[in-house]
C-alpha positions as CSV (number, residue, x, y, z in Angstrom):
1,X,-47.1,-18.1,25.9
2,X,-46.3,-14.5,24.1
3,X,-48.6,-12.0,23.6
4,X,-48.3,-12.4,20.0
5,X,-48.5,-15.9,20.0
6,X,-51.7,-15.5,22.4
7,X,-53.4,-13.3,20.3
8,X,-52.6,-15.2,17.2
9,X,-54.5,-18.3,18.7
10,X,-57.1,-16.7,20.2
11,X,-57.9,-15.2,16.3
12,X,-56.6,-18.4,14.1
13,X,-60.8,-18.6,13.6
14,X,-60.6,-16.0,11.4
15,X,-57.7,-16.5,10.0
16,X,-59.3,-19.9,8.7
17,X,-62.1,-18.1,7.6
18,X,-59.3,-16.3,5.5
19,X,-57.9,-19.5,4.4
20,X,-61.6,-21.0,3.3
21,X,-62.6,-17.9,1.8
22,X,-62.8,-18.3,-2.0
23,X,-60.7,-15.7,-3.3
24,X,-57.6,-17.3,-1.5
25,X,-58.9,-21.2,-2.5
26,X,-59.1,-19.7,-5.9
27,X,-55.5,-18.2,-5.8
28,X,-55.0,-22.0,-4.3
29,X,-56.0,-23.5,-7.5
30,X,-55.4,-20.5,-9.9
31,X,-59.0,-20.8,-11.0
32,X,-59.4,-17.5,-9.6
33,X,-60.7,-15.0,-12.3
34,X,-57.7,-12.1,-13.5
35,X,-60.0,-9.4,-13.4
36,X,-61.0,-10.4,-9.6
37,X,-57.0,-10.4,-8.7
38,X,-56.0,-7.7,-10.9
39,X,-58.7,-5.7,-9.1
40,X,-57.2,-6.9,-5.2
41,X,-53.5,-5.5,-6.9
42,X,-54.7,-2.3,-7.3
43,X,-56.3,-2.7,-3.9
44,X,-53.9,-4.2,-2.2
45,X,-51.2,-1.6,-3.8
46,X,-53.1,1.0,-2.1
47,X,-53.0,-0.3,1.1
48,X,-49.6,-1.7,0.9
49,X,-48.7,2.2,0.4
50,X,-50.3,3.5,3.2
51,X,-48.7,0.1,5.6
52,X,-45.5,1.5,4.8
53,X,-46.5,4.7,5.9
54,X,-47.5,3.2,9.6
55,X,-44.5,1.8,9.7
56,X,-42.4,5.2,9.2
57,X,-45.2,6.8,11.7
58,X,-44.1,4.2,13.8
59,X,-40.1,4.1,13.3
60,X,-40.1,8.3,14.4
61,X,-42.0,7.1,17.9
62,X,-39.7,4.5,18.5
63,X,-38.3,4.6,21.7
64,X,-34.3,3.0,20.7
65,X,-32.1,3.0,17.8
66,X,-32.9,-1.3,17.4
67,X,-37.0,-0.8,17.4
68,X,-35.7,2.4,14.9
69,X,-34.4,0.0,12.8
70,X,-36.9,-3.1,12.8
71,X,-40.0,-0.6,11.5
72,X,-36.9,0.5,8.6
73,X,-36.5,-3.3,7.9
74,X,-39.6,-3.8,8.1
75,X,-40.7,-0.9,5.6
76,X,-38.3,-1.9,3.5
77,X,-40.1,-5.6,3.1
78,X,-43.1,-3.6,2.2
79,X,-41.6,-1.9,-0.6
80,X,-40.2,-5.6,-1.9
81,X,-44.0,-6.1,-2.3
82,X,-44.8,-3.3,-4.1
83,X,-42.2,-3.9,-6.7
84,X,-44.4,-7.7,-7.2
85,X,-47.8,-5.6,-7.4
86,X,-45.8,-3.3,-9.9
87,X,-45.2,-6.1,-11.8
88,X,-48.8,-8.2,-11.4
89,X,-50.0,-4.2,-12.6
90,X,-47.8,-5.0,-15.9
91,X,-49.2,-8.2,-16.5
92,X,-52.9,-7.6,-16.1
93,X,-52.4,-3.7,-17.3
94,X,-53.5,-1.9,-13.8
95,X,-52.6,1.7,-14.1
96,X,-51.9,1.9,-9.9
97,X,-51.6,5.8,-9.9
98,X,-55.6,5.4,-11.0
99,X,-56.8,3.2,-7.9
100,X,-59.7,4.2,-6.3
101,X,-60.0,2.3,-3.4
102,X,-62.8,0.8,-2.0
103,X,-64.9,0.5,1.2
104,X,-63.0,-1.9,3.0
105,X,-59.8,-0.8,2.1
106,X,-60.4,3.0,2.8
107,X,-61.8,1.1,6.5
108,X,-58.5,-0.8,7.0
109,X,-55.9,2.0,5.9
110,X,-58.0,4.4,7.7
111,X,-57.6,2.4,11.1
112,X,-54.0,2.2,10.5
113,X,-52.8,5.4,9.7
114,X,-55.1,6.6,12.9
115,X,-53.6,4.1,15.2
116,X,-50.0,4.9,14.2
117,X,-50.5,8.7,14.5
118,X,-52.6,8.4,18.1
119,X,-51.3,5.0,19.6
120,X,-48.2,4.1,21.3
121,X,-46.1,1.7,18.9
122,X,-47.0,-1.5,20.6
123,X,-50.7,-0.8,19.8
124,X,-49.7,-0.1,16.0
125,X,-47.5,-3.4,15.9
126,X,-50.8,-4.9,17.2
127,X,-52.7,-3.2,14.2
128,X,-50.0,-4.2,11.6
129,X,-49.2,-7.9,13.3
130,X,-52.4,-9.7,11.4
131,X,-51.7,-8.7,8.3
132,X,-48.4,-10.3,8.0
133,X,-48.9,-13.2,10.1
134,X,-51.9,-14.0,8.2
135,X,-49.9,-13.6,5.2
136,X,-47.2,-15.9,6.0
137,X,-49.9,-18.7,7.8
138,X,-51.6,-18.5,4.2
139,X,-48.7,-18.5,1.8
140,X,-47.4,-21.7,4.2
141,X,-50.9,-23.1,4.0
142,X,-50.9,-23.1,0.0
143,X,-47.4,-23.9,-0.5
144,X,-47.9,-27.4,1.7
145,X,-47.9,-29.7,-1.2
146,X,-45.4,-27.4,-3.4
147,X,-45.4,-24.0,-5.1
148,X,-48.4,-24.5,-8.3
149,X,-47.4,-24.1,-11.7
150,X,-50.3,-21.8,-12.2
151,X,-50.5,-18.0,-12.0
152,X,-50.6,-17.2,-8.6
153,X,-47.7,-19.0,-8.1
154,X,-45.4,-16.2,-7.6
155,X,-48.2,-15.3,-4.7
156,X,-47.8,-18.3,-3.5
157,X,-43.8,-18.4,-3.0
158,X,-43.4,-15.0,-1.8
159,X,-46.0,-15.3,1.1
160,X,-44.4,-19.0,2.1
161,X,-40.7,-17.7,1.2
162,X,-38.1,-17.9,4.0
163,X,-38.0,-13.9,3.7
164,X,-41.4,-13.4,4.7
165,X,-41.4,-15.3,7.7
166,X,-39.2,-13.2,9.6
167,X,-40.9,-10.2,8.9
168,X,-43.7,-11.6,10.7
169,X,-41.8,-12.1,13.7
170,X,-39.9,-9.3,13.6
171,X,-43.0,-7.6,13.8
172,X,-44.2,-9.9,16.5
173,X,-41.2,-9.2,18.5
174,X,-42.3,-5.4,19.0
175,X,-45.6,-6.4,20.0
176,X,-44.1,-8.5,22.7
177,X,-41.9,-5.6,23.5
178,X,-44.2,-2.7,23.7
179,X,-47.8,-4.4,23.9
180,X,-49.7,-5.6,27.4
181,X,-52.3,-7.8,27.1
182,X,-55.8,-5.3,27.7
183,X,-59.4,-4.6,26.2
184,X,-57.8,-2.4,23.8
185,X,-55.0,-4.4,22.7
186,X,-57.4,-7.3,21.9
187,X,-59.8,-5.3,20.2
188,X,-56.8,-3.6,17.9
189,X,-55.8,-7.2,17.0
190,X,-59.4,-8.7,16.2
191,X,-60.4,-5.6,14.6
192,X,-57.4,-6.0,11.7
193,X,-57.9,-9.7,11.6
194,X,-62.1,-8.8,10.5
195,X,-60.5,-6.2,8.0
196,X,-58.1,-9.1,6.1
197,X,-60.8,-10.8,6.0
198,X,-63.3,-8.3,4.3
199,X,-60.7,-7.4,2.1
200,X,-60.4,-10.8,0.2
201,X,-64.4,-10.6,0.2
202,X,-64.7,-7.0,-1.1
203,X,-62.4,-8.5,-4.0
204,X,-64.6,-11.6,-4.8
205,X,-67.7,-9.4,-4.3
206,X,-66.1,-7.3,-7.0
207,X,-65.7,-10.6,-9.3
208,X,-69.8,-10.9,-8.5
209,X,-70.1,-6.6,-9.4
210,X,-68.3,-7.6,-12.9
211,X,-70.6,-10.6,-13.6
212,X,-73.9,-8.9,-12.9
213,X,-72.5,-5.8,-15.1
């Protein structure tokens, strides 16, 4: 098995913790509360901003023209989902140049940006492979019986979308590449697998925040 397979089974706990959590069951059903996902757009903008940033950190340390050009590729799928944030921001009136993020998304895009700029780039593509694995395993998960008619249906399809999927890999690719199975490589992957997960619960927290207010 690949190292990036490996790791992905030895974490699929929390990514089904992920999957469970209620913030994503509520995207699941579209009973989740606007002001709860318009916060995790402004959020996830944020963060979004600063993954496209590891992956340009990454693209100058790359050691050929073709791993160059995957971190371009993949940088460039990045900015795809910043134009759907853009518009979600629209719809639910989030002024994005205003986001203040929070605890656990200063944590994530802090760990990030420090292991692109001080790691080699199979530790980074370690960092970065979670997110849009678990992204892609959640999107498939929800579309299983059919995109929803709902609003998070547009969510829903881009995370299951044929387009997504091989971002995931690509990404995967490098870390089978440029990664070796160690300590630190298996701490770098938990480590941003914990991080997706507190960021869904930092947004339903949020929903909580609002309703105590």
């Amino acid at each position: 098995m690949v190292l990036s397979s490996k790791l992905w089974q030895d974490h699929l706990d929390l990514a089904n913790e992920s999957l469970a959590h209620p913030f994503v069951q509520g995207i699941a059903d579209g009973t989740l509360p606007k002001k709860t996902f318009a916060y995790y757009v402004g959020q996830d903008a944020f963060f979004l901003e600063a993954f496209a940033r590891a992956y340009s950190i990454a693209a100058a340390k790359a050691p050929t023209w073709q791993s160059f050009n995957v971190f371009h590729d993949l940088a460039a799928g990045v900015l795809s989902e910043l134009k759907l944030h853009q518009s979600y921001a629209q719809t639910w009136h989030v002024d994005l140049t205003q986001v203040s993020p929070g605890k656990a998304t200063r944590q994530y895009t802090d760990f990030l940006l420090a292991t692109a700029w001080g790691q080699s780039i199979g530790v980074t593509a370690v960092a970065m492979s979670p997110c849009m694995r678990l992204y892609a395993y959640l999107g498939q998960q929800l579309a299983q019986g059919g995109i929803p008619e709902h609003t998070y249906g547009d969510w829903i399809a881009t995370y299951s979308s044929d387009e997504f999927e091989p971002l995931a890999a690509q990404l995967e690719a490098i870390v089978d590449e440029y990664a070796a199975d160690s300590a630190l490589i298996r701490s770098t992957y938990r480590y941003a697998m914990v991080c997706e997960r507190d960021f869904f619960q930092a947004a339903w927290r949020y929903q909580s925040e609002v309703e105590s207010e």
